[in-house]
Backbone as CSV, one residue per row, in Angstrom:
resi,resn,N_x,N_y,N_z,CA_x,CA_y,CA_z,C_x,C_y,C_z
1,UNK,-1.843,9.020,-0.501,-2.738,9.956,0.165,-2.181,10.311,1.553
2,UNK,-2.674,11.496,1.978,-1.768,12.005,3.050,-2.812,11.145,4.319
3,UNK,-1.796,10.846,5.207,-2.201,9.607,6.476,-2.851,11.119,7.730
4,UNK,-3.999,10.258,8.100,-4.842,11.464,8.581,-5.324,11.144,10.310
5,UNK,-4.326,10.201,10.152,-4.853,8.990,12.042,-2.942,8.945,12.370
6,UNK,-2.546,8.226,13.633,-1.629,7.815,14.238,-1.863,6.318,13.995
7,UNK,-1.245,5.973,13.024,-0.712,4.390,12.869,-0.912,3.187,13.960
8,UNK,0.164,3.367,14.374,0.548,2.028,15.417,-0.769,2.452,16.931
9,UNK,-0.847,3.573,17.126,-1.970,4.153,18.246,-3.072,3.564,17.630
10,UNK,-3.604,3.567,16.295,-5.008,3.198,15.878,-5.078,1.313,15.767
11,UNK,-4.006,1.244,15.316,-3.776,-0.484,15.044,-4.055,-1.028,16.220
12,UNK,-3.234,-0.413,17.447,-3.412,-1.352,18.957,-4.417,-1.501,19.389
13,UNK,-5.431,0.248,19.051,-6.949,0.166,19.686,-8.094,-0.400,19.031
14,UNK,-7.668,-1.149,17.434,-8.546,-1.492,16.705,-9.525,-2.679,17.483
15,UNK,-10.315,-3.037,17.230,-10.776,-4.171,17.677,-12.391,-4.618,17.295
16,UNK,-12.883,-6.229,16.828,-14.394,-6.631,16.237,-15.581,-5.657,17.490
17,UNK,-16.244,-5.372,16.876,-17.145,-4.781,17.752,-18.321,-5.088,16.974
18,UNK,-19.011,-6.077,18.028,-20.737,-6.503,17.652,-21.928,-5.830,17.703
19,UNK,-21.641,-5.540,19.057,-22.962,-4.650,19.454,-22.738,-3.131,19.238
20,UNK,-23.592,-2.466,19.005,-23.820,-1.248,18.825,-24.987,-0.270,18.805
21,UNK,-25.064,0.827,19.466,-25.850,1.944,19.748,-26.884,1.997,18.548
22,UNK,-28.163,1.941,18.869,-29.667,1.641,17.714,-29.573,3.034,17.084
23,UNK,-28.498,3.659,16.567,-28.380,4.816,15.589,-27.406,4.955,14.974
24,UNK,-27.869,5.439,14.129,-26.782,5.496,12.640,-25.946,6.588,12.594
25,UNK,-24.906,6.375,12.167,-23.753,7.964,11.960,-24.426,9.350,11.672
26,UNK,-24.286,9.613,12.040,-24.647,11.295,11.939,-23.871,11.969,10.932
27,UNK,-24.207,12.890,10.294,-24.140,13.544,9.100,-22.539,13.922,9.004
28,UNK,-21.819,14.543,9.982,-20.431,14.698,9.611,-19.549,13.405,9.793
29,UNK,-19.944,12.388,10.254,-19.190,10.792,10.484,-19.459,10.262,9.217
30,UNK,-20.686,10.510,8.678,-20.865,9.787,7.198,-19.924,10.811,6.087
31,UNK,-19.874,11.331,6.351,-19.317,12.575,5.724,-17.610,12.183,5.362
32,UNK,-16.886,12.276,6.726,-15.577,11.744,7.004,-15.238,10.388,6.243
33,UNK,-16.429,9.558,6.814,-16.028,8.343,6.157,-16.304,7.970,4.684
34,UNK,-17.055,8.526,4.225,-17.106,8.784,2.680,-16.134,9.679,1.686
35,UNK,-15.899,10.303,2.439,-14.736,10.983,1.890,-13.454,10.862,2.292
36,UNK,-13.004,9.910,2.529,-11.878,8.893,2.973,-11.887,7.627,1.962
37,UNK,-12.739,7.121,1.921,-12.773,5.703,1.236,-12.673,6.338,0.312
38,UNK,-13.526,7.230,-0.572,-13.285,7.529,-2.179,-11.657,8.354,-2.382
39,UNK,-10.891,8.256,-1.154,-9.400,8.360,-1.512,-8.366,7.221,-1.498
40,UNK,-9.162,6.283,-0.441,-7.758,5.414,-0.207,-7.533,4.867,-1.715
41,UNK,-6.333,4.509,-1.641,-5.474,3.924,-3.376,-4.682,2.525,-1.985
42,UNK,-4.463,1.762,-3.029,-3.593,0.325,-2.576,-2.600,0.148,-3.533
43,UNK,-1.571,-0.282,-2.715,-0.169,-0.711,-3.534,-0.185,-1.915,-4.904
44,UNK,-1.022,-2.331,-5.129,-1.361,-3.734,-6.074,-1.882,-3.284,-7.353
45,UNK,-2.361,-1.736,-7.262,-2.949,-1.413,-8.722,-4.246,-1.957,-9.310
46,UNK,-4.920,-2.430,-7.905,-6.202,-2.675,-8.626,-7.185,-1.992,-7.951
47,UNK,-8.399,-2.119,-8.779,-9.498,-0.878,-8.558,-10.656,-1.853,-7.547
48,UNK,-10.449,-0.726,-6.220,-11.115,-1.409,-5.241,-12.245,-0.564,-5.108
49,UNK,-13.737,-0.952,-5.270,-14.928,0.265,-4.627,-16.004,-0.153,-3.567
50,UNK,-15.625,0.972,-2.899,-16.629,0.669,-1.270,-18.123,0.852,-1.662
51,UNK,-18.589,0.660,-0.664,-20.239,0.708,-0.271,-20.601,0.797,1.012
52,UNK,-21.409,2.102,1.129,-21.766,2.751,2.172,-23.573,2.362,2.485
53,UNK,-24.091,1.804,2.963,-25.556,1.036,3.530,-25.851,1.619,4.154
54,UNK,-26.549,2.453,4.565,-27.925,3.160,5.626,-28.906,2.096,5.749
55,UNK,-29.125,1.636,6.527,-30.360,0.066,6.796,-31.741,1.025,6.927
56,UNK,-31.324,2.201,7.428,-33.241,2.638,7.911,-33.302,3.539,6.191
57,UNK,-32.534,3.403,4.964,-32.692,4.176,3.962,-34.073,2.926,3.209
58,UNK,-33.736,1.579,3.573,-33.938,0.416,3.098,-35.651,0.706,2.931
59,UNK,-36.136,0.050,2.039,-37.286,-0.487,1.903,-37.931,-1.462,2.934
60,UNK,-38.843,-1.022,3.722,-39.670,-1.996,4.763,-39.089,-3.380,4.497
61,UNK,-39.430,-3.402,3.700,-40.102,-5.346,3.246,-38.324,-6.029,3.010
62,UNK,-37.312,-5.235,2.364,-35.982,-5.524,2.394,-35.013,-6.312,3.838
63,UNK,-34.961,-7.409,4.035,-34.086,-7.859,4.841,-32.365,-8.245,4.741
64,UNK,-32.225,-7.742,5.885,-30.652,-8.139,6.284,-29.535,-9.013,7.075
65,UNK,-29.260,-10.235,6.794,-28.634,-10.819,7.674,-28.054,-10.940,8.391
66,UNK,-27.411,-11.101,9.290,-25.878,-11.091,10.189,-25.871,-12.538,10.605
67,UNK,-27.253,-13.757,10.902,-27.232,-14.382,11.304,-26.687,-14.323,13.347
68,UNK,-27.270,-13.142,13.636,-27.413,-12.693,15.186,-25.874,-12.222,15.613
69,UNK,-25.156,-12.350,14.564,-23.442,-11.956,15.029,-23.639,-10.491,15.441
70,UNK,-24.202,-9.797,14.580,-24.413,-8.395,14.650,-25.689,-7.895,15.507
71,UNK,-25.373,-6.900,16.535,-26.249,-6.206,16.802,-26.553,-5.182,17.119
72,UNK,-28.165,-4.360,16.213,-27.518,-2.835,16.520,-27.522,-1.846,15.497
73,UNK,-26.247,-2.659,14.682,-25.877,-1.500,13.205,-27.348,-1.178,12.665
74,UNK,-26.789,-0.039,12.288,-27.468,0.676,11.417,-27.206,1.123,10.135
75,UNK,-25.817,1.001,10.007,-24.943,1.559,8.612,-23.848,0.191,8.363
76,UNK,-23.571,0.081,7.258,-22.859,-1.023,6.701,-21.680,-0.787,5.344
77,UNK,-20.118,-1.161,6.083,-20.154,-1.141,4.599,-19.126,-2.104,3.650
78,UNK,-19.499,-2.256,2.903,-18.954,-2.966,1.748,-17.662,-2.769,0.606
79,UNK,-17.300,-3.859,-0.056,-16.594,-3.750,-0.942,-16.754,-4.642,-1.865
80,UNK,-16.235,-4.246,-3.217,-15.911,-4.986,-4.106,-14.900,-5.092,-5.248
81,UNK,-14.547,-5.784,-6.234,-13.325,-5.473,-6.653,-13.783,-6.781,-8.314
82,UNK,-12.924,-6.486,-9.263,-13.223,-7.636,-10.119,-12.315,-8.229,-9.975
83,UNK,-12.116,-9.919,-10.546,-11.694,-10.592,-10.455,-10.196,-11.268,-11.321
84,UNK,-9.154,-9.997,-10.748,-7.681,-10.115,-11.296,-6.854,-10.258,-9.876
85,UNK,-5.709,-10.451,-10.680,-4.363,-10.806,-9.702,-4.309,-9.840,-8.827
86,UNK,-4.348,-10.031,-7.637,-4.122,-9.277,-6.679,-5.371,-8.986,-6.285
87,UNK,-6.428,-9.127,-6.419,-7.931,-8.421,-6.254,-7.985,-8.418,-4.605
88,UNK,-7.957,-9.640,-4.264,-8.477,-9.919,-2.788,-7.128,-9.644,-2.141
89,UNK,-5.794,-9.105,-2.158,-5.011,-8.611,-1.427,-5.546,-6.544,-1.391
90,UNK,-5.678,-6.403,-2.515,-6.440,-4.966,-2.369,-7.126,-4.758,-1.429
91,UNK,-8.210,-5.788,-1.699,-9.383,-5.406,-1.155,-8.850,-5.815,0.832
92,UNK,-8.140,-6.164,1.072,-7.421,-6.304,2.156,-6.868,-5.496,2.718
93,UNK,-5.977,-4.862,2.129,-5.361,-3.349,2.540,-6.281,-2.064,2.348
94,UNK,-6.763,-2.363,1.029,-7.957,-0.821,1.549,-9.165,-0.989,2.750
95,UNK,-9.381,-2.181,1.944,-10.627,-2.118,4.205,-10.274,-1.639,5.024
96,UNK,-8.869,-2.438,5.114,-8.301,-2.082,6.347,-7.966,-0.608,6.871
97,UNK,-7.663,0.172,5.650,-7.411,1.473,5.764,-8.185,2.057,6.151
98,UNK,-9.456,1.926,5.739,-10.837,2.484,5.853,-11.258,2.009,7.810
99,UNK,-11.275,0.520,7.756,-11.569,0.634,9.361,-10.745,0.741,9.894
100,UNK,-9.279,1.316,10.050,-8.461,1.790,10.883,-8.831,3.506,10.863
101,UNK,-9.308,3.933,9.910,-9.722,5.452,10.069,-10.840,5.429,10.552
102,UNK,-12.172,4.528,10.770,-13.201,4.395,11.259,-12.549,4.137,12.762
103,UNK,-11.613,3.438,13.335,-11.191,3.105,14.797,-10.885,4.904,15.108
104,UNK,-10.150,5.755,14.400,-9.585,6.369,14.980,-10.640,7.627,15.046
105,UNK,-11.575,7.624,14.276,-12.728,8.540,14.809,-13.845,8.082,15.875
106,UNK,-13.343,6.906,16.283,-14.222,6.280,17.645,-15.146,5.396,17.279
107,UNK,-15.237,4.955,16.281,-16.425,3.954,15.615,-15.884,2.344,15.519
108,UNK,-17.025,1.807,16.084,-16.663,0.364,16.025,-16.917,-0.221,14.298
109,UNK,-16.192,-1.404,13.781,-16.305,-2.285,12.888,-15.711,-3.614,13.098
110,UNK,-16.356,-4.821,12.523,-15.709,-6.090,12.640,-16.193,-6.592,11.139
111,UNK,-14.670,-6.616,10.612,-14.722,-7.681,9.592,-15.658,-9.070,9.397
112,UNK,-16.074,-9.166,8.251,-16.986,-10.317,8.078,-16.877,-10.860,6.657
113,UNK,-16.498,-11.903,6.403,-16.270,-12.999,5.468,-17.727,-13.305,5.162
114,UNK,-18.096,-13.915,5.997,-18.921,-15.324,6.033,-20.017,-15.274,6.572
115,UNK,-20.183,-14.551,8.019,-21.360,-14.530,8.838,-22.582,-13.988,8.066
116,UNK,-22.635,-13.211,6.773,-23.776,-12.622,6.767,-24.401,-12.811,5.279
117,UNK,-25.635,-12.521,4.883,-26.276,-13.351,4.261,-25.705,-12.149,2.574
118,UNK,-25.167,-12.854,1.405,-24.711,-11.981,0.834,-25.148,-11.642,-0.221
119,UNK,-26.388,-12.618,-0.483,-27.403,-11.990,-1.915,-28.417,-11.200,-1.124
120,UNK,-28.566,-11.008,0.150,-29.266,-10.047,0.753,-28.650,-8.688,0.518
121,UNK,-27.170,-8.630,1.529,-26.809,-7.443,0.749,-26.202,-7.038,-0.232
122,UNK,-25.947,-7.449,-1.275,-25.785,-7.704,-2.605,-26.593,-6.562,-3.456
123,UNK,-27.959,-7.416,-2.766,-29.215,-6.721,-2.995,-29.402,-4.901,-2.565
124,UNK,-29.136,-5.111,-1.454,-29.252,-3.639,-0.682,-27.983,-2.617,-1.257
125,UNK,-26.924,-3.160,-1.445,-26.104,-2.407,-1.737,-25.796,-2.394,-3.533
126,UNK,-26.865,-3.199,-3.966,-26.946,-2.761,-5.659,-25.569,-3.244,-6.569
127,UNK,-24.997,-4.164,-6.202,-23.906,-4.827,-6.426,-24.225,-5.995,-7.582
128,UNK,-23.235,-5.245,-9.084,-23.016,-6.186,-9.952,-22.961,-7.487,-10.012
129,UNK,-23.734,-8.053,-10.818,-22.933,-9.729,-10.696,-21.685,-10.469,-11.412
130,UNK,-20.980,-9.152,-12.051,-19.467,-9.449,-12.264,-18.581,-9.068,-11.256
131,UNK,-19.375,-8.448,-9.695,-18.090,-7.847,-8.776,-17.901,-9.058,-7.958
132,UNK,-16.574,-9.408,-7.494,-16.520,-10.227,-6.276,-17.198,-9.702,-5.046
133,UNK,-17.723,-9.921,-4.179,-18.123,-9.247,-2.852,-17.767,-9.704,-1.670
134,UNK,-16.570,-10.067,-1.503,-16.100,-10.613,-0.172,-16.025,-10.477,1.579
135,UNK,-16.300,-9.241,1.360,-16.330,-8.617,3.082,-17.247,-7.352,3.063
136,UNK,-17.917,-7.373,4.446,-18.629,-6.453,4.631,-18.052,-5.862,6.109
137,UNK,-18.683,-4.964,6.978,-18.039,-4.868,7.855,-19.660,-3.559,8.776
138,UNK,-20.351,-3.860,9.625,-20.851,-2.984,10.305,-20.411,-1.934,11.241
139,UNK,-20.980,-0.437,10.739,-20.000,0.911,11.261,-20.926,1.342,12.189
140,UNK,-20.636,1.708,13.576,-21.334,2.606,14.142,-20.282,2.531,15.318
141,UNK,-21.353,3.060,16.726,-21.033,3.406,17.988,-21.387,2.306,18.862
142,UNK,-19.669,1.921,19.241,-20.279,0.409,19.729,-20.416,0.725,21.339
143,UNK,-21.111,-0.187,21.771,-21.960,-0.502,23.241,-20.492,-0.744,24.085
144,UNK,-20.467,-0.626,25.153,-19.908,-0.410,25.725,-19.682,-2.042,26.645
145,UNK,-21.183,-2.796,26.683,-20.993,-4.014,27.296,-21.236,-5.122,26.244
146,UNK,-20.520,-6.063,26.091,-20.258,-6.774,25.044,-21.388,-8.066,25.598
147,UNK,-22.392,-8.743,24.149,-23.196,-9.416,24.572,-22.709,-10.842,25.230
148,UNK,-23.875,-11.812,25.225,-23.459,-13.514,25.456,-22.548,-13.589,23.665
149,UNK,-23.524,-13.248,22.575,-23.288,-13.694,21.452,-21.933,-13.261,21.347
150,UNK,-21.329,-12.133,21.542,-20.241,-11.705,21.270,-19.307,-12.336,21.808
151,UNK,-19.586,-12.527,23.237,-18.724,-13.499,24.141,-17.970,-14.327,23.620
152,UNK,-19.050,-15.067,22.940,-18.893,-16.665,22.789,-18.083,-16.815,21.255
153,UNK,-18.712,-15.608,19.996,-17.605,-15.427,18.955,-16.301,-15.067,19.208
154,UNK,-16.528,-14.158,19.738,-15.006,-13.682,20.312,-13.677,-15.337,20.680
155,UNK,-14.711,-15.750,21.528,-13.670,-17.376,21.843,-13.424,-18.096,20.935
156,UNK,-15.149,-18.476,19.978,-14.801,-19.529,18.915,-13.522,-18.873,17.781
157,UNK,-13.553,-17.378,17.309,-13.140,-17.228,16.574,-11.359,-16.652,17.477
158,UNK,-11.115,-16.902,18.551,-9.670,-17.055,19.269,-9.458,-15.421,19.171
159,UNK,-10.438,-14.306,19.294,-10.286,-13.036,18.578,-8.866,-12.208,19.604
160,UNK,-8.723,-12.644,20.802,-7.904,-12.548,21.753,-6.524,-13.223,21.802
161,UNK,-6.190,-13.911,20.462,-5.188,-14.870,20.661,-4.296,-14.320,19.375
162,UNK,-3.217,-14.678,19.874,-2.171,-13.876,18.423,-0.919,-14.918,18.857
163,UNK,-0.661,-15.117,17.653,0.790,-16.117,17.503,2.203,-15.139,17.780
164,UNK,2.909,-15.462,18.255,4.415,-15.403,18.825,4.776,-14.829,17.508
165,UNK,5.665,-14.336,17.919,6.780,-13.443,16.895,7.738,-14.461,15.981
166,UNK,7.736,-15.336,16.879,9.169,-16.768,16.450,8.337,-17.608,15.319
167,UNK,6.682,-17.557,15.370,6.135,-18.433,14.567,5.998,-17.992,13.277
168,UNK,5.948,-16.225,13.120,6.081,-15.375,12.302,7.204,-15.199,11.254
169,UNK,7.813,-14.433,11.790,8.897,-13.933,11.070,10.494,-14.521,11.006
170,UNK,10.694,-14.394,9.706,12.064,-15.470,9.449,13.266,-14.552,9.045
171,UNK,14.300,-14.826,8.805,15.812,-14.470,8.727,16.430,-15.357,7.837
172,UNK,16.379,-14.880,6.076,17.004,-15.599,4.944,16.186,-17.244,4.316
173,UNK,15.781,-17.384,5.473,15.169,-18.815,4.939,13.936,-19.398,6.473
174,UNK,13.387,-20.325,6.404,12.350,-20.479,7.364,13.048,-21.407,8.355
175,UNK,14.438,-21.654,8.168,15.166,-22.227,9.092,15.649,-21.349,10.385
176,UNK,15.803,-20.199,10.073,16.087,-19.031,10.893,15.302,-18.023,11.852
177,UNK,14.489,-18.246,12.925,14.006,-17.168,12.877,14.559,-15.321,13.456
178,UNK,13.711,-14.841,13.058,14.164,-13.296,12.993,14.521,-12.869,14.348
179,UNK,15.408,-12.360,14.880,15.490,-12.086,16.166,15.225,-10.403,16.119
180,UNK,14.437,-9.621,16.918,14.493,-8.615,16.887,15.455,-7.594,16.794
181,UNK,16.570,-8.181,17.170,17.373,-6.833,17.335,18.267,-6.973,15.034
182,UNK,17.842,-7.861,14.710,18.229,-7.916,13.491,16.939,-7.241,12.889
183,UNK,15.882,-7.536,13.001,14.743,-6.808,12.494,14.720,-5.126,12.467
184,UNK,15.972,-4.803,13.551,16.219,-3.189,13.964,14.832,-2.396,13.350
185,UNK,14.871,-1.442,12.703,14.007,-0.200,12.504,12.876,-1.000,11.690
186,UNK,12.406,-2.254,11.560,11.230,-2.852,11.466,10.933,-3.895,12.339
187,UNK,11.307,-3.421,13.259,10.525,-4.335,14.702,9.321,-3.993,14.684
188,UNK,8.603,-2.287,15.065,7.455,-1.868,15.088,6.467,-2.517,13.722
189,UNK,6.865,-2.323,12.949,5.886,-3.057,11.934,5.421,-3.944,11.660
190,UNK,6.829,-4.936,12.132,6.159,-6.314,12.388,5.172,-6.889,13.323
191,UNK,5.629,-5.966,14.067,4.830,-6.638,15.554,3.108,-5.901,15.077
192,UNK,3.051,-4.892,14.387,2.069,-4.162,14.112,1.330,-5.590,12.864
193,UNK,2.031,-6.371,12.407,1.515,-7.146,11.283,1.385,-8.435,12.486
194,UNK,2.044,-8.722,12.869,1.811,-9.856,14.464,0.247,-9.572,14.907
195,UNK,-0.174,-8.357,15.266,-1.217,-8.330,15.852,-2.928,-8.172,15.150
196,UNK,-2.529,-8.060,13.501,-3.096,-7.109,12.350,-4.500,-9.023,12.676
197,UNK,-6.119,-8.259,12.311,-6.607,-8.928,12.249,-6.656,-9.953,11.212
198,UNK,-7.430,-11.222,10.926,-7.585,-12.422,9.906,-8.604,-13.002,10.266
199,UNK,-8.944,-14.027,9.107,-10.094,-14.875,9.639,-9.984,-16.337,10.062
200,UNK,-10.582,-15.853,11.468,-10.847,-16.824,12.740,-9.296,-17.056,13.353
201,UNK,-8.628,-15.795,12.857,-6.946,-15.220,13.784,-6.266,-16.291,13.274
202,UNK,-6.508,-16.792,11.960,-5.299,-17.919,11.773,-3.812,-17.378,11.518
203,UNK,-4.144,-15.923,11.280,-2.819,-15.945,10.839,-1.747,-16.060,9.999
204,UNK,-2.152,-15.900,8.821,-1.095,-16.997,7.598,-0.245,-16.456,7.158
205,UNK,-0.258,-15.256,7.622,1.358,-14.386,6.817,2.304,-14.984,7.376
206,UNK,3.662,-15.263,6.902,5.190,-15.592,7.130,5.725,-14.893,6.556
207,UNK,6.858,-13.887,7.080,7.823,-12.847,6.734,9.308,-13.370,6.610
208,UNK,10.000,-13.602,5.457,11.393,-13.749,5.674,12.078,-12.567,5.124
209,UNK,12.664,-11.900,6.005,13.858,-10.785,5.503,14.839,-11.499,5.145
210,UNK,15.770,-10.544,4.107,16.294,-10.685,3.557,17.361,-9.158,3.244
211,UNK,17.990,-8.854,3.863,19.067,-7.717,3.676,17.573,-6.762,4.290
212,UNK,17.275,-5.626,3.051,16.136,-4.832,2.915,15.103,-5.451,2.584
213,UNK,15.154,-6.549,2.372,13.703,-7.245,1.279,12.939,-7.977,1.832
214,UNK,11.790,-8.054,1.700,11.103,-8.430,2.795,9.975,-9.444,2.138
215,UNK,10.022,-10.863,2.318,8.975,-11.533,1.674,7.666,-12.212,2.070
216,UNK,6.839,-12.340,1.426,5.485,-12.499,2.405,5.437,-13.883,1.617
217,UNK,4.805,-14.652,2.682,4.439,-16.136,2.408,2.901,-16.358,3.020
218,UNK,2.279,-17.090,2.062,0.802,-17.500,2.664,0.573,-18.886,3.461
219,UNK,0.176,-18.934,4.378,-0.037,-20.782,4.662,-1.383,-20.814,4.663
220,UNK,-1.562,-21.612,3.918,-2.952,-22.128,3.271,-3.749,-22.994,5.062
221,UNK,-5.257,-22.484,4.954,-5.824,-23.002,6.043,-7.237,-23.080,5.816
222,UNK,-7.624,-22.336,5.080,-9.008,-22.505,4.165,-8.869,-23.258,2.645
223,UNK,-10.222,-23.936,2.547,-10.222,-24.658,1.084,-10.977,-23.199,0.517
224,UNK,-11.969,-23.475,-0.463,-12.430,-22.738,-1.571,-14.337,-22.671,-0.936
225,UNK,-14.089,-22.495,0.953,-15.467,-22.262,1.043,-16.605,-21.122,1.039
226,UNK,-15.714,-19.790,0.846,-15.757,-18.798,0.521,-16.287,-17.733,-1.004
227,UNK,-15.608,-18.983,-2.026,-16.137,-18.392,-3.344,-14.421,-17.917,-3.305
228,UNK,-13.903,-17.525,-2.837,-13.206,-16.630,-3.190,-11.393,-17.263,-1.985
229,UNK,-10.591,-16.650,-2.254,-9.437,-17.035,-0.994,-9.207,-15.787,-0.131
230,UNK,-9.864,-16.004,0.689,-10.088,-15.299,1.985,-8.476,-15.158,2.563
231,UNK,-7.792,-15.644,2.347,-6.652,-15.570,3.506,-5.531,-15.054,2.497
232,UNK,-5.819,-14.667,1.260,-5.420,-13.589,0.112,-5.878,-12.058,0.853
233,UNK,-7.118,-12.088,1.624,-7.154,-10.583,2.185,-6.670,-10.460,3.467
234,UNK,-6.619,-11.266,4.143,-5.276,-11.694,5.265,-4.181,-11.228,4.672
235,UNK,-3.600,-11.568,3.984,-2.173,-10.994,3.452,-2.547,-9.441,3.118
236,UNK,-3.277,-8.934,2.224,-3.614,-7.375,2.224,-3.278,-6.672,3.243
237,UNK,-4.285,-7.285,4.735,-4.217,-6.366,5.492,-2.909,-6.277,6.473
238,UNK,-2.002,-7.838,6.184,-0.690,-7.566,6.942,-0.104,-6.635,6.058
239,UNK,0.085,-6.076,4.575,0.955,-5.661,4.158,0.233,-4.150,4.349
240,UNK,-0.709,-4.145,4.634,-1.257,-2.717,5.068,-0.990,-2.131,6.352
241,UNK,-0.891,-3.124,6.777,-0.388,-2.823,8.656,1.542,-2.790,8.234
242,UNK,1.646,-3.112,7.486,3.399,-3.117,7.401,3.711,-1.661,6.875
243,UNK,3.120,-1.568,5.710,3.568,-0.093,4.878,3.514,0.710,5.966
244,UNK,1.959,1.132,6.844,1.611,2.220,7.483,2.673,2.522,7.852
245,UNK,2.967,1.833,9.195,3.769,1.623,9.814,5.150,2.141,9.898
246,UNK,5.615,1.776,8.237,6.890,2.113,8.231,6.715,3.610,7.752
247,UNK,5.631,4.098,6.477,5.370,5.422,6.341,5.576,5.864,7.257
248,UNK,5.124,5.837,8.632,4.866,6.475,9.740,6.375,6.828,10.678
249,UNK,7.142,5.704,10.014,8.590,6.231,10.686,9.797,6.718,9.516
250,UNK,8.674,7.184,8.476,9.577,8.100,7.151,10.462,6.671,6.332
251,UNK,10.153,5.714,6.612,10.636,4.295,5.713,9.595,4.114,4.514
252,UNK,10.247,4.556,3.457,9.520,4.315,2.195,9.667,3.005,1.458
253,UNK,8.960,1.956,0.935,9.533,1.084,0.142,8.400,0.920,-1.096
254,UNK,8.197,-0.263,-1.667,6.745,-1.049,-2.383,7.118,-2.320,-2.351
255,UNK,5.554,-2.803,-2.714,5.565,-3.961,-3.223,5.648,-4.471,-4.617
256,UNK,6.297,-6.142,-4.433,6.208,-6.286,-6.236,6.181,-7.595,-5.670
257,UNK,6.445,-8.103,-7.143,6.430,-9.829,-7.527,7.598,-10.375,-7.617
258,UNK,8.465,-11.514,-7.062,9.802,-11.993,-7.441,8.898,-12.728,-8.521
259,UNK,10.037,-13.201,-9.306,9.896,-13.810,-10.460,10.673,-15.441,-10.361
260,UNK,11.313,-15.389,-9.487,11.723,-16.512,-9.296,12.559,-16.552,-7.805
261,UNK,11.660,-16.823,-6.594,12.111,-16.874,-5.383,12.447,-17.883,-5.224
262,UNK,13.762,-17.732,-4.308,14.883,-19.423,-4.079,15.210,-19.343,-2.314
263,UNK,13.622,-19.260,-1.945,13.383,-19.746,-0.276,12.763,-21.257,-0.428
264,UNK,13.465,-22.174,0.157,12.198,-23.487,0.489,11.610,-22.848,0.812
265,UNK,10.118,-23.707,0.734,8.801,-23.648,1.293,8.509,-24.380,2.248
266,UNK,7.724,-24.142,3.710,7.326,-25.510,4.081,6.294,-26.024,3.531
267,UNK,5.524,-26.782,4.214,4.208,-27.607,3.974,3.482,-26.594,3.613
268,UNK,2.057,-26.629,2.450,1.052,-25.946,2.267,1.693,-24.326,2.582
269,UNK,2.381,-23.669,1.941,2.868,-22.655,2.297,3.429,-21.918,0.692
270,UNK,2.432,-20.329,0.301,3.208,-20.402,-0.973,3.465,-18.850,-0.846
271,UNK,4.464,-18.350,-1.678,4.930,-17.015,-2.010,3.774,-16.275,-2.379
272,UNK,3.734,-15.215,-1.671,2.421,-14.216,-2.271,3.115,-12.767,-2.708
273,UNK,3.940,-11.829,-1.973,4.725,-10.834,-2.891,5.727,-10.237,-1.509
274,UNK,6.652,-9.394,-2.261,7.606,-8.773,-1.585,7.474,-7.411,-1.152
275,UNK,8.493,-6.740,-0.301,8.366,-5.663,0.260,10.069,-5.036,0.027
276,UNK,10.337,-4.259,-0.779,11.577,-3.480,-1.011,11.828,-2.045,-0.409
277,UNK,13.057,-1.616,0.488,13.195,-0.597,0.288,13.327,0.816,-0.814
278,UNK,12.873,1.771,-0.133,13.133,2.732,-1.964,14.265,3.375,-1.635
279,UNK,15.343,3.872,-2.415,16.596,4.267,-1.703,16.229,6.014,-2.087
């Protein structure tokens, strides 16, 4: 689909936004953003579908959680995906697509795993009980002064803190790391996947190049408290912050699967997929 924002400009200004203005998108913002999501496509081939929430559409008596993280929204939205290979890396890169085009029309969103109550909106948003439902994310016009509550998430969850480049990215094996000037015409991307959000900023992508080839590694940091592996859409959204990126400087490649990768591993650390140039 044709890219309709400035990449690396929208990535830098992205950022969780809690609080927000007691009104809901207005008719051409719902508009934009609905007709965006029913385009984005993801590199993995699986079928990802959003959900768009109006809270004042809701039934009186209908409640909604955030557990006080959120405050404000008025509009909400969702995803879901069924439960195949690759599901929760999809659903990683298309969010992301979606709230990087929500950043670049001026609207706040912050990813959410966990904080919010999910047979509530489950409920509200009319969601199968064969779909996974892993992330939600509240859309509007965020406030300008950030609360105590926000404050204090912002710290617990380190939302300000990003790991070094050296802890990142590797050169042939994890013995090496990548020095930029070898990274040449994918420096920008990386550093664009360096800064790309996760949950509670752990971080778990590891990149080892390789000539053109580019491999993604997961380090495991969550158990199974989720329902689902959360740090599978961590990897999505680094490889979503990687593609843009390089689209954006006319570098075409895809992703696939090695079939038999011959990198050690370190500790708790496993192969999740590759990144090839297209010639």
């Amino acid at each position: 689909m044709e890219q309709l924002f400035q990449i690396e400009e929208t990535i830098k200004k992205r950022k969780s936004v809690r609080n927000y203005e007691k009104r809901g998108l207005n008719e051409q913002q719902r508009s934009e953003i609905v007709t965006y999501m029913n385009q984005i496509e993801n590199p993995f081939q699986v079928k990802v579908k959003f959900h768009f929430l109006e809270t004042e559409l809701l039934d009186k008596g209908q409640k909604l959680g955030t557990y006080g993280v959120i405050q404000g929204a008025k509009d909400y939205l969702g995803v879901t995906v069924k439960n195949t290979d690759f599901a929760m890396e999809a659903v990683g890169y298309a969010f992301e697509m979606l709230v990087l085009y929500a950043t670049s029309l001026g609207l706040g969103t912050c990813w959410m795993g966990g904080t919010f109550n999910r047979n509530q909106f489950k409920t509200a948003m009319e969601i199968s009980e064969n779909d996974v439902f892993p992330i939600i994310s509240p859309i509007g016009i965020p406030l300008e002064k950030r609360s105590i509550t926000d404050t204090l998430v912002r710290k617990i969850a380190k939302s300000d803190q990003r790991k070094e480049w050296q802890e990142l990215f590797f050169s042939t094996s994890f013995e090496n790391i990548l020095s930029k000037e070898d990274a040449s015409d994918y420096v920008t991307a990386l550093e664009l996947v360096r800064i790309a959000p996760s949950a509670s900023n752990k971080q778990p992508w590891r990149i080892v190049k390789d000539g053109e080839l580019f491999h993604f590694f997961k380090v495991q940091g969550y158990g199974d408290v989720f329902g689902y592996d959360i740090q599978s859409v961590d990897m999505g959204i680094a490889a979503c912050h990687f593609e843009l990126a390089l689209k954006e400087k006319q570098i075409v490649g895809k992703f696939y699967k090695e079939q038999d990768i011959k990198i050690e591993l370190p500790e708790k650390t496993t192969y999740s997929f590759s990144w090839k140039k297209c010639e």
